[in-house]
N, C-alpha and C positions, 0 to 999 in steps of 0.2 A: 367814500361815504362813511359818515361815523357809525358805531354799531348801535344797535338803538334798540336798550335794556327796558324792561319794566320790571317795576319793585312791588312787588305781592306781600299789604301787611303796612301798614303807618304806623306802626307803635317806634320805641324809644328806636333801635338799631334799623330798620324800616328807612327813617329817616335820615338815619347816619348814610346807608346804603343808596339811599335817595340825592344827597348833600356830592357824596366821592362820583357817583354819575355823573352828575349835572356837571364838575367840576372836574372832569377827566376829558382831553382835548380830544380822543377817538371814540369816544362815548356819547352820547346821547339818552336825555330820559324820557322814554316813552311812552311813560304812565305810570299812574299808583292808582294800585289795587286794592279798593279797601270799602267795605260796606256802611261805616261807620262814618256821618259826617265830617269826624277830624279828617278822614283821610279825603274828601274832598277838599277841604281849608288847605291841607301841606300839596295837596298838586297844584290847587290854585299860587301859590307860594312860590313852588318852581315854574309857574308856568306851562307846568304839562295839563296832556288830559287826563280825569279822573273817572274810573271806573267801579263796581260794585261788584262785579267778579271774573274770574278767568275769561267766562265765554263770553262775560260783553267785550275784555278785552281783545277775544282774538273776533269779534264779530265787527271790532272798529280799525283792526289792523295787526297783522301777526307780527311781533318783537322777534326780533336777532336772538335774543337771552332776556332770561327772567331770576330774578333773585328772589326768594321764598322766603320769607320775614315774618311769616303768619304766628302764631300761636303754636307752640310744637304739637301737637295736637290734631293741626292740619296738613302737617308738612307733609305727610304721604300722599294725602288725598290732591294738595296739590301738586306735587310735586311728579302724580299721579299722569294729571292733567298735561304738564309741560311733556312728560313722555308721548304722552298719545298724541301732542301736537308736534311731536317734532322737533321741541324749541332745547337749546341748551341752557341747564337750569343751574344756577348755584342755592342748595338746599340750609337755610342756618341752622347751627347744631342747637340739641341732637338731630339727628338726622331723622328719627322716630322715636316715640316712646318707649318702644320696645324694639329687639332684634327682629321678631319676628316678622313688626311692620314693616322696618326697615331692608331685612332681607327681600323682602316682596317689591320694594322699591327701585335696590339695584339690580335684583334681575330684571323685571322689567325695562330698565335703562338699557343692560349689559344686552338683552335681544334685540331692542329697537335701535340700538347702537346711537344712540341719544347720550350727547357729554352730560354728565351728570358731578357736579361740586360737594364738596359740604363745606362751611362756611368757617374752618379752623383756620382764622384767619393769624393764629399769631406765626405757622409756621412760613408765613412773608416777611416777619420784621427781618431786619436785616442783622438782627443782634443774634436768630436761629440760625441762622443762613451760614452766616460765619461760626457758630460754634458746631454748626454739622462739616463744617469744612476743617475745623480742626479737630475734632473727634475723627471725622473719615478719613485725615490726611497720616492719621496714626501719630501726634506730639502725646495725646495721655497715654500710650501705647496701648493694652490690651483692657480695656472696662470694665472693673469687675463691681463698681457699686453708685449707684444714684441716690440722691434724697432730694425731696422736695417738700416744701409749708405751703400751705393758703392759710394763714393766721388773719381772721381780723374782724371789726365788730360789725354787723348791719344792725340798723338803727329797729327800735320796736315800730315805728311807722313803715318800715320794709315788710312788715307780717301784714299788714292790716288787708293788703290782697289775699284774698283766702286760698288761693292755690298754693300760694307758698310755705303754707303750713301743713301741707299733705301730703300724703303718699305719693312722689312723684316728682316732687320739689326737694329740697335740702340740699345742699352742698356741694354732696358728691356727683349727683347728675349734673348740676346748672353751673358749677366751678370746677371742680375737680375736672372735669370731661375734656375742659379746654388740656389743661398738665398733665393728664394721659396721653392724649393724642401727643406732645409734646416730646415727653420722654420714648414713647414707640419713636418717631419720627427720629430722634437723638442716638437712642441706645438699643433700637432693634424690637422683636415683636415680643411681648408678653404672653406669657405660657401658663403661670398660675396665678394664683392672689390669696391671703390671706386677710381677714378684716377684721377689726371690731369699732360699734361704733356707740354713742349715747346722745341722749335728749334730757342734759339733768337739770338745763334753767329754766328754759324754755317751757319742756315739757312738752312739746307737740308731736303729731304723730311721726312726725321725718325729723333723721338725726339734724343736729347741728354738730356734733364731731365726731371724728372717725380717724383710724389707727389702721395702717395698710401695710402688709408686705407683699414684694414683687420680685417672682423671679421671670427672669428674662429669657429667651432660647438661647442668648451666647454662652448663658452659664452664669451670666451678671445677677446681682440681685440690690433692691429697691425697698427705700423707706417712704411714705407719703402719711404727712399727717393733717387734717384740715379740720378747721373750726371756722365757723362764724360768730360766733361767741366769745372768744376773746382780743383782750385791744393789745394789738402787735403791729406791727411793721413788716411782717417778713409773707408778702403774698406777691404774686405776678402782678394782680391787679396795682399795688402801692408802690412797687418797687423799678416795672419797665417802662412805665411815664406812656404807655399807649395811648390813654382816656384820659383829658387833661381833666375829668371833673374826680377823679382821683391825685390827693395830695401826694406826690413824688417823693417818695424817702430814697436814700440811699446805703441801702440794706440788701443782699442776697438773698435769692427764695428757692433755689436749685444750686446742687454741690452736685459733681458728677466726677467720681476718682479711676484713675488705671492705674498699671504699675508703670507710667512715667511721666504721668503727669496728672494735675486735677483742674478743672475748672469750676467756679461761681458763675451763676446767671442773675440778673441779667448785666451785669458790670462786665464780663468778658474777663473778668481776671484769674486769669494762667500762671500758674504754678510747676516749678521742673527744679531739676538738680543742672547744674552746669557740668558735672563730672558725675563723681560715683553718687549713687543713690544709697543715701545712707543717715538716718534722723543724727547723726552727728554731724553732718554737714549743711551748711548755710542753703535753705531753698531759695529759686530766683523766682523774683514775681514778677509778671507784666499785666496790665491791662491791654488787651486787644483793642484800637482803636477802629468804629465802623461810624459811617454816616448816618443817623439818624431818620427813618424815614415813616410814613403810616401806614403799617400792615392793610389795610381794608383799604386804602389806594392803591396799593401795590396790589392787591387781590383783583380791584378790577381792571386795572391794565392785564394781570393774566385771564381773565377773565374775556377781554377783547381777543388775545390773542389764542386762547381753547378755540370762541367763536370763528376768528377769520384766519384762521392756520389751522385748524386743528391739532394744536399743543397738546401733550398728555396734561389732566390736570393735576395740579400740586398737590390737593385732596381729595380724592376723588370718592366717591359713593363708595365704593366697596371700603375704601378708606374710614370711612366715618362711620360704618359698619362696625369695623373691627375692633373700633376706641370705642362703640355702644356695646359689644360686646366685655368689651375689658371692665365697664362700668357694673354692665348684669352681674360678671363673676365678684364684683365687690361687695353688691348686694346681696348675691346667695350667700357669700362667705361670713357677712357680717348677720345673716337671721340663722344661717347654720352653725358657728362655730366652727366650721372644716376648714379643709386648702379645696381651692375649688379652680379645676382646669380651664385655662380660656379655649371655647372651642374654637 
């Protein structure tokens, strides 16, 4: 029997989540959740039922798994919901607004022993997968430093939704968040942060860019620098071809160095000495060749498979915890001026 997911939430990625269901042969869509007339148009679309909220859904039939696409805002409170029903849930990040809501999320998951996701879907592409396997297979040998960009411009009609000009929105929550979780995932857990950030075109209340140091528990340390404000090339979003409605440049937007070796994301290209290591000696290059595949398909074949095996999941709630935690110490770091511990 296929597993039979409902999608809580029809806005833009709602229906991405809605599209990879319908379109995954052990999967089934079992509704969209959503108050808002669109969201009955896009179920009528796929052919599902359409619902107005949790408990009509579970009062028309209880889902195998539920994907949580709502508004962040909501996410606890539904997310809330799939706990108390028992359903395994994939939460999209953030996972809460705040730690604190979000702590309260995954213990209540981690008691009711209820699978719990959060929706950091790039660590499925297959382009992390393979640079965690050469990172963990020991070729850069010991990693002592990372850098990563989000460089690139949103258009002035991307403001004219008024959350995104406030406290709560900018950059480092709604972008940066995914390339946190990314680099933990890569190079291990994040221990402190330094920041600074500014609002000087725009001028709205939440930065548009910002200036990050990171050091890591292995002893690694990290540069991150992100703008939405200026016209660059060098972001996740332009440079890994995820989102066809992002123009594909071929450009690197993570450099990750050890002492034997470096790699560029998302190209795969690896860097080594053939003998001694020594900047008078010729480095060898390779690109890593991987199959091409889409993270948020692959998310929900794991996704079928947390449900009917009980899989550990890839990101799990306390997971997405820990990357909203990494983001809070960025914030405090950038209104204080301090180094500020991740707790």
């Amino acid at each position: 029997m296929p597993v039979r997911i409902a999608v809580l939430g029809a806005g833009l990625i709602g229906k991405r989540h809605a599209e990879h269901v319908a379109a995954e042969p052990r999967a089934r869509l079992a509704a969209i959740v959503d108050p808002a007339p669109a969201g009955k148009d896009i179920a009528a679309a796929f052919g599902a039922p359409w619902h107005r909220s949790f408990a009509e859904l579970l009062a028309a039939g209880r889902p195998d798994g539920v994907i949580i696409a709502t508004p962040n805002r909501l996410h606890v409170e539904n997310g809330l919901e799939a706990v108390a029903a028992g359903i395994p849930a994939i939460v999209e990040k953030p996972i809460a607004d705040d730690t604190t809501d979000a702590a309260r999320l995954v213990d209540a998951a981690e008691r009711a022993r209820v699978l719990l996701l959060v929706g950091h879907h790039r660590r499925y592409n297959p382009l992390i997968v393979r640079a965690k396997e050469i990172i963990d297979g020991g070729r850069l040998g010991r990693v002592l430093t990372a850098h990563g960009q989000f460089w690139l411009m949103k258009p002035d009609e991307y403001f004219d939704v008024a959350w995104r000009r406030e406290q709560g929105a900018g950059p480092v929550l709604v972008n940066l968040i995914h390339d946190i979780d990314l680099f933990r995932y890569l190079c291990g857990e994040i221990v402190s942060v330094q920041a600074q950030d500014s609002n000087t075109v725009r001028g709205h209340p939440v930065e548009e860019t910002a200036v990050i140091l990171l050091r890591f528990a292995s002893g690694a340390l990290g540069t991150f620098s992100v703008s939405d404000a200026v016209v660059a090339p060098w972001s996740w979003e332009l440079t890994a071809g995820e989102n066809p409605v992002y123009p594909q440049q071929d450009q690197f937007c993570y450099q990750i160095g050890g002492t034997h070796g470096s790699l560029a994301l998302p190209q795969l290209d690896l860097w080594t000495y053939a003998g001694a290591r020594s900047w008078w000696e010729k480095l060898q290059h390779e690109r890593v060749p991987i199959a091409p595949e889409d993270p948020l398909k692959l998310q929900i074949r794991h996704f079928c498979d947390v449900i009917e095996h009980g899989a550990a999941p890839l990101v799990s709630g306390r997971d997405g915890l820990n990357t909203l935690k990494v983001i809070e110490a960025i914030k405090a770091a950038s209104r204080t001026g301090t180094r500020v511990t991740v707790d």
